[in-house]
DRENDRENTI-445160 format. One record per residue (C-alpha): residue number from 1; x, y, z; residue in one letter. Coordinates in nm, 2 decimals. Layout:
<recs>
{num: NUM&X: X&Y: Y&Z: Z&residuo: a}
...
</recs>
This chain:
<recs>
{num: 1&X: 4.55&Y: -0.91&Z: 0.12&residuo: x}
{num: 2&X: 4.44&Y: -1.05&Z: 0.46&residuo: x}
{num: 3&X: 4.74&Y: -1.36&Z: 0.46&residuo: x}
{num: 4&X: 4.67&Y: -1.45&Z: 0.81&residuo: x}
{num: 5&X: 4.30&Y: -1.51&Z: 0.70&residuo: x}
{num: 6&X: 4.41&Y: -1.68&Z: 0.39&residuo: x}
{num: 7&X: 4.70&Y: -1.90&Z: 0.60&residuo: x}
{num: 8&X: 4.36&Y: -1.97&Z: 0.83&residuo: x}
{num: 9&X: 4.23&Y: -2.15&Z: 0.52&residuo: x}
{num: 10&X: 4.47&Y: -2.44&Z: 0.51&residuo: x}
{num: 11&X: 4.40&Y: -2.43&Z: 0.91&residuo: x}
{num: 12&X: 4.09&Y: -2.49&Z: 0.85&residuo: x}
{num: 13&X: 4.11&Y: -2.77&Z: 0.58&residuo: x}
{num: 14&X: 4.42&Y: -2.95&Z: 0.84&residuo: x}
{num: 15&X: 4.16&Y: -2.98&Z: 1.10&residuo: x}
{num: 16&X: 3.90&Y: -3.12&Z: 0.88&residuo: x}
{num: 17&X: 4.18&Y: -3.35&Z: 0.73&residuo: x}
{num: 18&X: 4.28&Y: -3.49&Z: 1.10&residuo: x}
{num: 19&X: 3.92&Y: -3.54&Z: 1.22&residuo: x}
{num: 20&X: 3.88&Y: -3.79&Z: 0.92&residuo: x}
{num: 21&X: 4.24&Y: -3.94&Z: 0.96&residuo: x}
{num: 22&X: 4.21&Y: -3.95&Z: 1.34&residuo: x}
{num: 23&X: 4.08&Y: -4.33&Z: 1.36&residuo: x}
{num: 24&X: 4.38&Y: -4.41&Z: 1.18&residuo: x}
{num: 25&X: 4.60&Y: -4.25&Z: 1.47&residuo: x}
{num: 26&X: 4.34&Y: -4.36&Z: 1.78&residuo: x}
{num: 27&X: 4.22&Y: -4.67&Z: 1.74&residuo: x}
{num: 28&X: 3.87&Y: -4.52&Z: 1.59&residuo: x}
{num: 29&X: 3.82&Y: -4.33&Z: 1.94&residuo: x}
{num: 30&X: 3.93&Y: -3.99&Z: 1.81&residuo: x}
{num: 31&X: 3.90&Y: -3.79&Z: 2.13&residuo: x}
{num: 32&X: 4.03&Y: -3.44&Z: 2.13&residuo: x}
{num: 33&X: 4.08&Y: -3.50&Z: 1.72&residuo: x}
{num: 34&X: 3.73&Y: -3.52&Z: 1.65&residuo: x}
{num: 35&X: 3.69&Y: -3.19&Z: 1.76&residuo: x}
{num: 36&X: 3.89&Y: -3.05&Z: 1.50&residuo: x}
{num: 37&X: 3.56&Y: -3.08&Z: 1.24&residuo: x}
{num: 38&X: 3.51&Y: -2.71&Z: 1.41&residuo: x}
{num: 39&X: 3.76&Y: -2.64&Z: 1.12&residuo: x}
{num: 40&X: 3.40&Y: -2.65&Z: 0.90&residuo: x}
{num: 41&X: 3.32&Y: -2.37&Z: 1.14&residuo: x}
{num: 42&X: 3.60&Y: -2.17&Z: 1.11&residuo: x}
{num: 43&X: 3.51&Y: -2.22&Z: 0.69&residuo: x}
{num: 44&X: 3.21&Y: -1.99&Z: 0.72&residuo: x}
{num: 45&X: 3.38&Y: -1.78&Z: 0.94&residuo: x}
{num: 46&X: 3.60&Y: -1.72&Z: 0.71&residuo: x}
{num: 47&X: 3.34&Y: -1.68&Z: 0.44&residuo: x}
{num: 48&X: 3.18&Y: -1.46&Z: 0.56&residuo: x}
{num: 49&X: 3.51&Y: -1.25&Z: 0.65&residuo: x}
{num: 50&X: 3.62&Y: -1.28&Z: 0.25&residuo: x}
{num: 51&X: 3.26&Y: -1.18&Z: 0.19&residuo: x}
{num: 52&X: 3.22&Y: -0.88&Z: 0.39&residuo: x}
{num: 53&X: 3.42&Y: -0.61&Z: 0.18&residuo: x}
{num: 54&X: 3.16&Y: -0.72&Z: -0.14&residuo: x}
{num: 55&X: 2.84&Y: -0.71&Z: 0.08&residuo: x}
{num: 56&X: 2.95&Y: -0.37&Z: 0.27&residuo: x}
{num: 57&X: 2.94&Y: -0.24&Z: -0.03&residuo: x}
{num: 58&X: 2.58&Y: -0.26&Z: -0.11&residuo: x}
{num: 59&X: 2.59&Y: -0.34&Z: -0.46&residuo: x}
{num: 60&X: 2.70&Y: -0.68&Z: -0.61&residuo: x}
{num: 61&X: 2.71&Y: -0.74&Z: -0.99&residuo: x}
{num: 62&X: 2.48&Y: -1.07&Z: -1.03&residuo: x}
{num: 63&X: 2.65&Y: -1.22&Z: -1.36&residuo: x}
{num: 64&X: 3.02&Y: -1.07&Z: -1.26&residuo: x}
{num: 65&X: 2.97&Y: -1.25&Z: -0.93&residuo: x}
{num: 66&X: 2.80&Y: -1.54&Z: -1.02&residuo: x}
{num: 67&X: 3.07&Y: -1.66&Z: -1.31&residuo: x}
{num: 68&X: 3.34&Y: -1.61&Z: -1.05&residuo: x}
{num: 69&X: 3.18&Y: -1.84&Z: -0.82&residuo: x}
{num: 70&X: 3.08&Y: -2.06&Z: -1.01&residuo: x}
{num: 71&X: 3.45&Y: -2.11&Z: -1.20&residuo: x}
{num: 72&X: 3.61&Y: -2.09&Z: -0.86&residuo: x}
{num: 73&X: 3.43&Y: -2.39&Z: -0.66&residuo: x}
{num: 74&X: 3.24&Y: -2.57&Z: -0.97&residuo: x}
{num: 75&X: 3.46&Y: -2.72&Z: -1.17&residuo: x}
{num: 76&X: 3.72&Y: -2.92&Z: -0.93&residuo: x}
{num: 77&X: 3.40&Y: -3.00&Z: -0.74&residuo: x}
{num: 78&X: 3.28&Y: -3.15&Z: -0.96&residuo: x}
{num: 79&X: 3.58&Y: -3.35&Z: -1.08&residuo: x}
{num: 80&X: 3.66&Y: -3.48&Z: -0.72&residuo: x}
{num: 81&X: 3.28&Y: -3.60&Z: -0.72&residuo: x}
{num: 82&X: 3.37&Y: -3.79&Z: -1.03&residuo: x}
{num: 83&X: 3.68&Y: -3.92&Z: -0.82&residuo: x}
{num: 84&X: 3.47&Y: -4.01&Z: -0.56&residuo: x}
{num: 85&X: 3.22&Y: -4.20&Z: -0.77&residuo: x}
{num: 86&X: 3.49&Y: -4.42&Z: -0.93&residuo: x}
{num: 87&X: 3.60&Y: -4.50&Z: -0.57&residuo: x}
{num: 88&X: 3.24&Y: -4.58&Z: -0.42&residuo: x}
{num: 89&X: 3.06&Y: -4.90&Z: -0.39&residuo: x}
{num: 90&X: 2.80&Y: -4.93&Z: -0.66&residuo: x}
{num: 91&X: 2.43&Y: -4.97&Z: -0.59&residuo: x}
{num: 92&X: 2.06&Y: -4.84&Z: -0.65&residuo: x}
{num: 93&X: 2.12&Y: -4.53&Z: -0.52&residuo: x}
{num: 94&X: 2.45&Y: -4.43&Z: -0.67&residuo: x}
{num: 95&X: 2.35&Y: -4.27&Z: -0.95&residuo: x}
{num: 96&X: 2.07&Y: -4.08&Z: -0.76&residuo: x}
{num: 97&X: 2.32&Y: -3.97&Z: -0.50&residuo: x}
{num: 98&X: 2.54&Y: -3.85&Z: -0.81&residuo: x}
{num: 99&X: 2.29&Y: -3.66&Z: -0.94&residuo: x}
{num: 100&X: 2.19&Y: -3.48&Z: -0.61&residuo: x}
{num: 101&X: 2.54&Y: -3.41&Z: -0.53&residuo: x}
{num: 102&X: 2.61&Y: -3.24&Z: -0.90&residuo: x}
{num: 103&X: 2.28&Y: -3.04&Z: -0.79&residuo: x}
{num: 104&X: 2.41&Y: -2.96&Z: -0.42&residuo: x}
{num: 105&X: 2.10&Y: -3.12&Z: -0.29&residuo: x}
{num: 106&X: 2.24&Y: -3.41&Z: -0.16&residuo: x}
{num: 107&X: 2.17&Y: -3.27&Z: 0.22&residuo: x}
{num: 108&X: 1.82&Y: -3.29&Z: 0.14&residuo: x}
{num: 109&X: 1.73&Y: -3.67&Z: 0.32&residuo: x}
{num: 110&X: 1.95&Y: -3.85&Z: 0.50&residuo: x}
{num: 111&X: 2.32&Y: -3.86&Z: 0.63&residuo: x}
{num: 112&X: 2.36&Y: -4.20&Z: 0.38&residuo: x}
{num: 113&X: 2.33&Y: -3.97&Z: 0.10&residuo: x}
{num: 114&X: 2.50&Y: -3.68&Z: 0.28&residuo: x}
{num: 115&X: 2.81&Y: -3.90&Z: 0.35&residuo: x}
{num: 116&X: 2.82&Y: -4.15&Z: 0.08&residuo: x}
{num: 117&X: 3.09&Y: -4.01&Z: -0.18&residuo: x}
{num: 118&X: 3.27&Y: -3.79&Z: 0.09&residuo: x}
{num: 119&X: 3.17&Y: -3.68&Z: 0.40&residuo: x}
{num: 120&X: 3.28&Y: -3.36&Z: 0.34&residuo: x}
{num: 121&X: 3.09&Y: -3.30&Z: 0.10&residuo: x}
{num: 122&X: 2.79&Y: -3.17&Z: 0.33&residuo: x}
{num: 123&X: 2.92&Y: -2.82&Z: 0.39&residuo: x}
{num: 124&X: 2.91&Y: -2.71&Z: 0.01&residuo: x}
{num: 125&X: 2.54&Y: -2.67&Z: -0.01&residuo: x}
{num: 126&X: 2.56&Y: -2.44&Z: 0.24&residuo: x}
{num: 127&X: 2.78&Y: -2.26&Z: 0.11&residuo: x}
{num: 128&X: 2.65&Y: -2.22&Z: -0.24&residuo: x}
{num: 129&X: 2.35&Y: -2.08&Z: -0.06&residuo: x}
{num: 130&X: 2.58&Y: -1.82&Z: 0.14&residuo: x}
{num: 131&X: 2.67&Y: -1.71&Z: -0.23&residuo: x}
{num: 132&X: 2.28&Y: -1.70&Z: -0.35&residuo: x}
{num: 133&X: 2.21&Y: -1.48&Z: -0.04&residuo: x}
{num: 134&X: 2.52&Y: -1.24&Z: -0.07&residuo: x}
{num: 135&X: 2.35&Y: -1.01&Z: -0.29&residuo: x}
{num: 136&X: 2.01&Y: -0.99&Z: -0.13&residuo: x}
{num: 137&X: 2.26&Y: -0.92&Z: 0.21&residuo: x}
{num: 138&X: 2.43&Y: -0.64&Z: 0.03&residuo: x}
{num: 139&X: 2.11&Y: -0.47&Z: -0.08&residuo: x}
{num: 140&X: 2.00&Y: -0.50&Z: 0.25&residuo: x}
{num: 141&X: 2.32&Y: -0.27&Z: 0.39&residuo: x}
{num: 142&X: 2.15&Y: 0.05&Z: 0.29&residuo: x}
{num: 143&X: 1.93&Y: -0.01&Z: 0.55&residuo: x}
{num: 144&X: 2.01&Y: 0.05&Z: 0.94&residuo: x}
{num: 145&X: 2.14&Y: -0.20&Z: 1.12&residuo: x}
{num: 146&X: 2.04&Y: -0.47&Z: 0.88&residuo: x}
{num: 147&X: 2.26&Y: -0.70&Z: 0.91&residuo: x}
{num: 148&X: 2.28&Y: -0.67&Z: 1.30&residuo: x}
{num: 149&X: 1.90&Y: -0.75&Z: 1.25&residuo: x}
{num: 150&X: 1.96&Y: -1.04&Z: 1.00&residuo: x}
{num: 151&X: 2.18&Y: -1.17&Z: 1.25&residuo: x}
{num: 152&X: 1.92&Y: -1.20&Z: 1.55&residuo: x}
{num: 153&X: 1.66&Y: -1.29&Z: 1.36&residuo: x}
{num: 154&X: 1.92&Y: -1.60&Z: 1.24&residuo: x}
{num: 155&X: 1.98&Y: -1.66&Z: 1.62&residuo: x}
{num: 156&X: 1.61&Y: -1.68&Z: 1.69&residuo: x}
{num: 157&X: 1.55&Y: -1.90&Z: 1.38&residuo: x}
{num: 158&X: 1.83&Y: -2.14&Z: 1.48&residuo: x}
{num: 159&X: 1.64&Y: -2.09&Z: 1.86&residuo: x}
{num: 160&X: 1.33&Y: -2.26&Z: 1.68&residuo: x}
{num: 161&X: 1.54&Y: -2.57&Z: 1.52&residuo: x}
{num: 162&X: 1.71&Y: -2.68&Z: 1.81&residuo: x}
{num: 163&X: 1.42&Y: -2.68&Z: 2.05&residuo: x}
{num: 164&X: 1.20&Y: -2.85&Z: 1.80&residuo: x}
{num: 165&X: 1.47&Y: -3.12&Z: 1.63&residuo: x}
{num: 166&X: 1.44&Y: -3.50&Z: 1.84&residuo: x}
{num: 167&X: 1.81&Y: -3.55&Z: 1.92&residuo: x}
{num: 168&X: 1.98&Y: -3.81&Z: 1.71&residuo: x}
{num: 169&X: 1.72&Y: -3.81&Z: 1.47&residuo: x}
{num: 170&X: 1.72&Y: -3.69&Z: 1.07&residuo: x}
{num: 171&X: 1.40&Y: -3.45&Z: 1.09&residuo: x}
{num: 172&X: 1.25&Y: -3.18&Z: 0.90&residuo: x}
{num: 173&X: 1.47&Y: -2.94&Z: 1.15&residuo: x}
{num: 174&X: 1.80&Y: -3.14&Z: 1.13&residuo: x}
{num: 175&X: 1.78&Y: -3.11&Z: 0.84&residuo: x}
{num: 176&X: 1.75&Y: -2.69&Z: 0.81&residuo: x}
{num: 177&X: 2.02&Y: -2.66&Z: 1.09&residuo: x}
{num: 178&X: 2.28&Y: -2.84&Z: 0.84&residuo: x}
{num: 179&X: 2.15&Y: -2.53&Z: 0.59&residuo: x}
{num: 180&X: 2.20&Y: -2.16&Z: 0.59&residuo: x}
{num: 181&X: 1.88&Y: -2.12&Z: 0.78&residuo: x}
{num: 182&X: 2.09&Y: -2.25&Z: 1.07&residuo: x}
{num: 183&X: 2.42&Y: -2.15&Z: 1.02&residuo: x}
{num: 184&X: 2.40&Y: -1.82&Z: 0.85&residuo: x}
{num: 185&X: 2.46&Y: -1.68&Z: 1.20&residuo: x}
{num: 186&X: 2.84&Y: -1.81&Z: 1.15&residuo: x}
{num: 187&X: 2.88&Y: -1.64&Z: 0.81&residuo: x}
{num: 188&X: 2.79&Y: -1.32&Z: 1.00&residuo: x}
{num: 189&X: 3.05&Y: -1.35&Z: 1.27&residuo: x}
{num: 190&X: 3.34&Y: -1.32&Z: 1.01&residuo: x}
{num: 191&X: 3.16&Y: -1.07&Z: 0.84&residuo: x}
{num: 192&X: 3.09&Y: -0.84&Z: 1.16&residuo: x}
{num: 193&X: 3.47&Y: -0.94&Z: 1.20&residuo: x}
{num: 194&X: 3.56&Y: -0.77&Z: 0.91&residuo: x}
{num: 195&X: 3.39&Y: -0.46&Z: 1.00&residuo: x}
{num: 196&X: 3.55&Y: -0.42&Z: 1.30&residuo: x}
{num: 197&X: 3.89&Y: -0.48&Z: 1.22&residuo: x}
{num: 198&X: 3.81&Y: -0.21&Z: 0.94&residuo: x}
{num: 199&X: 3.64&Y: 0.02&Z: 1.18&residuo: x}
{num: 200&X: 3.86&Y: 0.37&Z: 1.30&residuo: x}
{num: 201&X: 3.96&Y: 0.31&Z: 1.69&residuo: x}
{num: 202&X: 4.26&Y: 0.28&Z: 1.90&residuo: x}
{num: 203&X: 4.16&Y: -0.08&Z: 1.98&residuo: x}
{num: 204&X: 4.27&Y: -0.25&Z: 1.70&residuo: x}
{num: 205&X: 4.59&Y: -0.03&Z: 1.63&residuo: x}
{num: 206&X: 4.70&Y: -0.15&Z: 1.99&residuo: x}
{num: 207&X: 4.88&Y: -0.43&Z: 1.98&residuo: x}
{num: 208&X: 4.77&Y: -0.60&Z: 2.31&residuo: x}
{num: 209&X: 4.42&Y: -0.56&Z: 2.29&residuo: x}
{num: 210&X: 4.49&Y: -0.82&Z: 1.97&residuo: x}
{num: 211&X: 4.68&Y: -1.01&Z: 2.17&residuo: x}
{num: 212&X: 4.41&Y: -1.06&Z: 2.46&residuo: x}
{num: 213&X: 4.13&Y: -1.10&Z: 2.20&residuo: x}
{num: 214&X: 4.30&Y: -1.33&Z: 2.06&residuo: x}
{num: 215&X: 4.45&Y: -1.54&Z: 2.39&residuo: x}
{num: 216&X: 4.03&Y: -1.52&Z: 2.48&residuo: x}
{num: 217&X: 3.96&Y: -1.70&Z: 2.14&residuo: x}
{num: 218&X: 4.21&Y: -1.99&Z: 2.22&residuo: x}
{num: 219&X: 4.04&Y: -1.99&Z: 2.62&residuo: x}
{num: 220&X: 3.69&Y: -2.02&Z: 2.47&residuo: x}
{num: 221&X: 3.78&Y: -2.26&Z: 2.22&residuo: x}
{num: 222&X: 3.98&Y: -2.49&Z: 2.45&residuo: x}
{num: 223&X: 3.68&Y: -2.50&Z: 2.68&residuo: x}
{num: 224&X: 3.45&Y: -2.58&Z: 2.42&residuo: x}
{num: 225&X: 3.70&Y: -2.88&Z: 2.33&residuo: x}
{num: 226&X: 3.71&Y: -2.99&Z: 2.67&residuo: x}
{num: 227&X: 3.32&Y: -2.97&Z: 2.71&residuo: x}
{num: 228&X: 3.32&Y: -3.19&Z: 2.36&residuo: x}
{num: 229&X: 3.59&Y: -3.48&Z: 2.54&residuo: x}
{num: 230&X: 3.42&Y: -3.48&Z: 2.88&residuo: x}
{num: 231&X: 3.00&Y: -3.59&Z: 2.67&residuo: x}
{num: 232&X: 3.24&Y: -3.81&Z: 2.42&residuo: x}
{num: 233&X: 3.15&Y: -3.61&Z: 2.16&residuo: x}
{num: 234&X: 2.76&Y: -3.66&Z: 2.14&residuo: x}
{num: 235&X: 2.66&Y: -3.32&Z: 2.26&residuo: x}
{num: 236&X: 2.26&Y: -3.44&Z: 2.18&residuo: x}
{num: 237&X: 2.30&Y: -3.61&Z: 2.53&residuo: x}
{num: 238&X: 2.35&Y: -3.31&Z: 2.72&residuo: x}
{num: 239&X: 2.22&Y: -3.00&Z: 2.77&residuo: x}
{num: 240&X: 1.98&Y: -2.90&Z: 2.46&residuo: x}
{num: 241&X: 2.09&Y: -2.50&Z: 2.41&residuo: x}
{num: 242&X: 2.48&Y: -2.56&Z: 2.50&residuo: x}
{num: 243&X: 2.44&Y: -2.85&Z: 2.19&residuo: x}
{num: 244&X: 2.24&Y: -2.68&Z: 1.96&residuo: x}
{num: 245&X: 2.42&Y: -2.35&Z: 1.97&residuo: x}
{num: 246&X: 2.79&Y: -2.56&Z: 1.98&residuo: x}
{num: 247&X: 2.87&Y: -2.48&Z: 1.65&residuo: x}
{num: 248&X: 2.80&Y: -2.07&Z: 1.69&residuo: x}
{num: 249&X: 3.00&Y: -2.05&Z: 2.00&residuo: x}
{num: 250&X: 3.30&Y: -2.22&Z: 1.84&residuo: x}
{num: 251&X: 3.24&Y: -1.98&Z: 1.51&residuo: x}
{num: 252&X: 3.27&Y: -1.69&Z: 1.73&residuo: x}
{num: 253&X: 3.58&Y: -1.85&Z: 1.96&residuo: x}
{num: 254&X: 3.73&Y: -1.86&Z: 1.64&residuo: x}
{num: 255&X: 3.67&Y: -1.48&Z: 1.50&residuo: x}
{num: 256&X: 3.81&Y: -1.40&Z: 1.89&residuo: x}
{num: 257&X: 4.14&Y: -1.60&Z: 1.67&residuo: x}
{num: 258&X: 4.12&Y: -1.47&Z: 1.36&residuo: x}
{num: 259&X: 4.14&Y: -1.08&Z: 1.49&residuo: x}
{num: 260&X: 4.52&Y: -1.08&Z: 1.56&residuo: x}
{num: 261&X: 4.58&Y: -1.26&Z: 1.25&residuo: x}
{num: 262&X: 4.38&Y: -1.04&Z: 1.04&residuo: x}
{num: 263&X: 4.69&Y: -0.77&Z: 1.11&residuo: x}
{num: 264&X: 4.90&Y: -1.03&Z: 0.93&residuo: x}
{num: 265&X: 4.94&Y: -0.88&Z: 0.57&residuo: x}
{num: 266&X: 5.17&Y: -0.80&Z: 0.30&residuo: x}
{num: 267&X: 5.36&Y: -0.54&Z: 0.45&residuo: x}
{num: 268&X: 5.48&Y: -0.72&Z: 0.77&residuo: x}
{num: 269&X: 5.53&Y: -1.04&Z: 0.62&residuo: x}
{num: 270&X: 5.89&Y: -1.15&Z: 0.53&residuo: x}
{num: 271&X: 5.85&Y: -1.27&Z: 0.14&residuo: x}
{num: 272&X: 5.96&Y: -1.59&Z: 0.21&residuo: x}
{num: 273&X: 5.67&Y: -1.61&Z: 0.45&residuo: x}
{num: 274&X: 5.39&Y: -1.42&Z: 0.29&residuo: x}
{num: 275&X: 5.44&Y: -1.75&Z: 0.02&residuo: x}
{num: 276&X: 5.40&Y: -1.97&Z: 0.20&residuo: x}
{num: 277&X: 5.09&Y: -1.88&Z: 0.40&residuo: x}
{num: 278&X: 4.91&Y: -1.76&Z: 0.08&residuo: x}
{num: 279&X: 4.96&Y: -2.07&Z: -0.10&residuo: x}
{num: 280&X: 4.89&Y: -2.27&Z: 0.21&residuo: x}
{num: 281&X: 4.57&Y: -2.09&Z: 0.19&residuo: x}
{num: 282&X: 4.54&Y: -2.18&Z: -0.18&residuo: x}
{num: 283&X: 4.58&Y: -2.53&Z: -0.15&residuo: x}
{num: 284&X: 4.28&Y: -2.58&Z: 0.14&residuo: x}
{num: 285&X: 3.97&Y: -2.64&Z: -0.11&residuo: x}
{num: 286&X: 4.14&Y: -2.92&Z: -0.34&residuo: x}
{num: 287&X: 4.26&Y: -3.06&Z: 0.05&residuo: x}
{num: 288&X: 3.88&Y: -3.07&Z: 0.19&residuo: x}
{num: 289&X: 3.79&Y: -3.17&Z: -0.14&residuo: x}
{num: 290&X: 4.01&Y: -3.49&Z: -0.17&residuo: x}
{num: 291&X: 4.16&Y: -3.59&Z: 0.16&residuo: x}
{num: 292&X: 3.90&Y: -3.89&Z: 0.23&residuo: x}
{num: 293&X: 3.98&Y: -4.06&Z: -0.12&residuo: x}
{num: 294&X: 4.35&Y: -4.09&Z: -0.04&residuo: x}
{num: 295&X: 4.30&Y: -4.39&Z: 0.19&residuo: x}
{num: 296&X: 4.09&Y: -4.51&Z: -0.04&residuo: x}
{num: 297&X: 4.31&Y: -4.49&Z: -0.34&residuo: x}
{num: 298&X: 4.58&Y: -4.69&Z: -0.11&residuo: x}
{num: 299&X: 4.31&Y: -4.98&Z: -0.05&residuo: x}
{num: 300&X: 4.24&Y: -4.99&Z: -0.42&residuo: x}
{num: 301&X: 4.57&Y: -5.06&Z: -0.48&residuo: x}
{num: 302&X: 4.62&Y: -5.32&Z: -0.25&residuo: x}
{num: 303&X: 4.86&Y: -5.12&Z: -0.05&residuo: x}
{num: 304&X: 4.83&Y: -5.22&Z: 0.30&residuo: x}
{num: 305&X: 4.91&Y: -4.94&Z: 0.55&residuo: x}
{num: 306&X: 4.81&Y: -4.87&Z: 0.92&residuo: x}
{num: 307&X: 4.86&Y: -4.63&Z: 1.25&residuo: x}
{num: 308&X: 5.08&Y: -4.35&Z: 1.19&residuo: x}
{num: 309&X: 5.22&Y: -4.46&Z: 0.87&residuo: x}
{num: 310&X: 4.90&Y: -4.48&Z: 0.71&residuo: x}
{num: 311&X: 4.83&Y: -4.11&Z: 0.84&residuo: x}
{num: 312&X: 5.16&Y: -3.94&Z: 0.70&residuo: x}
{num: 313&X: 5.11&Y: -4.15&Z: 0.36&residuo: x}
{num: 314&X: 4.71&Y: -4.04&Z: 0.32&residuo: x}
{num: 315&X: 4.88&Y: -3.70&Z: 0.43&residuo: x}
{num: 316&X: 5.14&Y: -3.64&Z: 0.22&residuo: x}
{num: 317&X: 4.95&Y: -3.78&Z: -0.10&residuo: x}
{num: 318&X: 4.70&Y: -3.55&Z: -0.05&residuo: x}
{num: 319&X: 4.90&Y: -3.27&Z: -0.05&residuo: x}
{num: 320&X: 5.05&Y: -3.42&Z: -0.39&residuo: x}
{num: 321&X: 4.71&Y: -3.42&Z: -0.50&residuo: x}
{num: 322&X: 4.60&Y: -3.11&Z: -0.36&residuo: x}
{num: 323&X: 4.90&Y: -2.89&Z: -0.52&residuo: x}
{num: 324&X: 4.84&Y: -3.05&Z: -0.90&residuo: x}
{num: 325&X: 4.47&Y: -3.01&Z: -0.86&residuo: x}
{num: 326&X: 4.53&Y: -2.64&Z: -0.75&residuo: x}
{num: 327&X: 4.83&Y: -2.55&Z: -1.00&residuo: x}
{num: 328&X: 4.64&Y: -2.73&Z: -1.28&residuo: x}
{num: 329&X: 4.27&Y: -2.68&Z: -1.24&residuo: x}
{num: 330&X: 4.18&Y: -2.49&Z: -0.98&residuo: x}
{num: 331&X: 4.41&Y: -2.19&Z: -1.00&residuo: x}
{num: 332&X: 4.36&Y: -2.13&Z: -1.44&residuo: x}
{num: 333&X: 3.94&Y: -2.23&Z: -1.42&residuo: x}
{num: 334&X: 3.96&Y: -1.92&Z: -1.14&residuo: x}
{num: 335&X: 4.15&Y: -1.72&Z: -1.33&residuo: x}
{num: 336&X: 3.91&Y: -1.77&Z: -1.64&residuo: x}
{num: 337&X: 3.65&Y: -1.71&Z: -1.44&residuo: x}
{num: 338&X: 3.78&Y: -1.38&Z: -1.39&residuo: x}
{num: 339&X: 3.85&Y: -1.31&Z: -1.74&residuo: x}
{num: 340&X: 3.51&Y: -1.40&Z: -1.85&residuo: x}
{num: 341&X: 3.37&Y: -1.18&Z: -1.60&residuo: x}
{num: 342&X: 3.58&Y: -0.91&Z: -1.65&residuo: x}
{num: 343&X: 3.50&Y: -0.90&Z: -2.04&residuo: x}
{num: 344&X: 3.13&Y: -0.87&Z: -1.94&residuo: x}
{num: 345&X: 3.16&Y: -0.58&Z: -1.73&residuo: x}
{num: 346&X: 3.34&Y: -0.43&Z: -1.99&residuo: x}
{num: 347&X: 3.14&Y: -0.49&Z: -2.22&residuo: x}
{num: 348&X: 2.84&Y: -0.34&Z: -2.01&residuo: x}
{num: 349&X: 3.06&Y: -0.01&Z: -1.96&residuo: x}
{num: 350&X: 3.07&Y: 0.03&Z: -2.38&residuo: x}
{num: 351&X: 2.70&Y: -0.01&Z: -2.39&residuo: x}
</recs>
């Protein structure tokens, strides 16, 4: 097991967790902390990373995979949606909205819908169609250099959006750039990633070489951060490329990160350690899932918090949250998932 991948996980999720949290710490100005919804970024990185080992292999078992995908990010979706609905103010809409969002269409309009349970909601549809395309990406290994070829034409495509979208506008190509068809060029970082780190040569073995890869990852993405402070965060206003193509440069700062702490695994990890970073990792879905309701849970029951106090308390609940969701429901749907699957291939290899 990759744990430094898997620690990256909760990384990923904190960040998302203090962007949302941040007006609560900076008197709604954010700053430097609203640059930590990268974290989303570093998500597909680490997608496609996870990804990479199934798709390199060229063959992917439709029903075996599906059931395991579905099991693993369905169900607790689903119930924190629920949550979400309870919480929300009630109009025309709602039920619509709901609907869309069982669906994972709910990116389909407008940010209203997008954002109206749970504003991090938006990333799962892309992600669900990183799954659908999986297979057709793994067939497509057999040939030469597809996937360096996938990747370019992705580039090119994402090109076409971001010259053609009018900034600060909801259009037809906002709206794609929000979907695979503009970020399936950050899957395909962490899956080139994977290839690499897998790949025979006296790079990656030397222990330096990670450590400058790694030190150019933290440069990049520092400067990228500082870029995002000095527009105020509104990188429509500025130069057109540099904001279009934000999100791909901090996807690969971050594989630049992740390639040290790929070398993290099992063997050189104390056992104390190793725990902790796994579960750290296990706990990130249930965290991006249900971070934003914990303030509102406070608010519902009439338990007035603010500044810091408000942040540790929406913090620390949802952890709380986070571990019973994972121990509970998360962790035994995904390991019947895996059952299910299981009794299906071997019921294929009887036949």
């Amino acid at each position: 097991m990759f744990i430094g991948i898997e620690f990256s996980r909760g990384v990923a999720a904190l960040m998302v967790l203090i962007t949302h949290y941040s007006y609560m710490i900076t008197n709604g100005s954010g700053g430097i902390l609203n640059f930590l919804w990268t974290g989303v970024d570093l998500f597909f990185v680490i997608s496609g990373f996870v990804f990479a080992k199934l798709i390199y292999s060229g063959k992917v078992n439709l029903k075996h995979f599906f059931i395991r995908r579905f099991f693993r990010l369905f169900p607790i979706y689903l119930l924190t949606l629920i949550i979400y609905f309870m919480l929300s103010t009630r109009n025309s809409e709602s039920i619509h909205y709901l609907i869309n969002h069982i669906f994972f269409l709910h990116t389909l309009t407008s940010l209203e819908e997008a954002f109206y349970f749970n504003p991090a909601f938006w990333s799962l549809p892309v992600e669900v169609e990183f799954y659908l395309f999986v297979p057709l990406i793994a067939y497509l290994t057999k040939f030469k250099n597809a996937l360096l070829k996938i990747f370019f034409v992705a580039i090119i495509f994402k090109l076409f959006l971001v010259l053609n979208r009018t900034p600060g506008e909801v259009d037809s190509y906002y709206i794609l750039s929000v979907h695979l068809t503009g970020i399936l060029a950050e899957f395909l970082i962490g899956t080139f990633l994977y290839k690499f780190i897998l790949t025979p040569n006296c790079y990656s073995k030397d222990i330096k070489f990670r450590i400058i890869i790694g030190g150019l990852g933290v440069l990049f993405i520092s400067s990228l951060a500082s870029h995002f402070v000095n527009v105020g965060g509104s990188l429509d206003n500025h130069s057109v490329l540099i904001g279009g193509f934000f999100n791909i440069l901090c996807a690969l700062s971050y594989a630049f990160i992740l390639f040290p702490l790929s070398f993290v695994n099992e063997q050189n990890t104390p056992k104390y350690l190793k725990h902790i970073l796994i579960y750290t990792g296990a706990i990130s879905y249930p965290v991006y899932l249900i971070h934003n309701a914990s303030p509102k849970i406070f608010q519902l029951m009439d338990i007035h918090l603010n500044g810091i106090i408000l942040f540790l308390a929406s913090l620390f609940f949802t952890l709380f949250v986070a571990i019973v969701l994972h121990n509970y429901i998360e962790e035994p749907l995904r390991l019947y998932g895996q059952r299910i699957s299981r009794k299906y291939i071997y019921r294929l290899s009887e036949k």
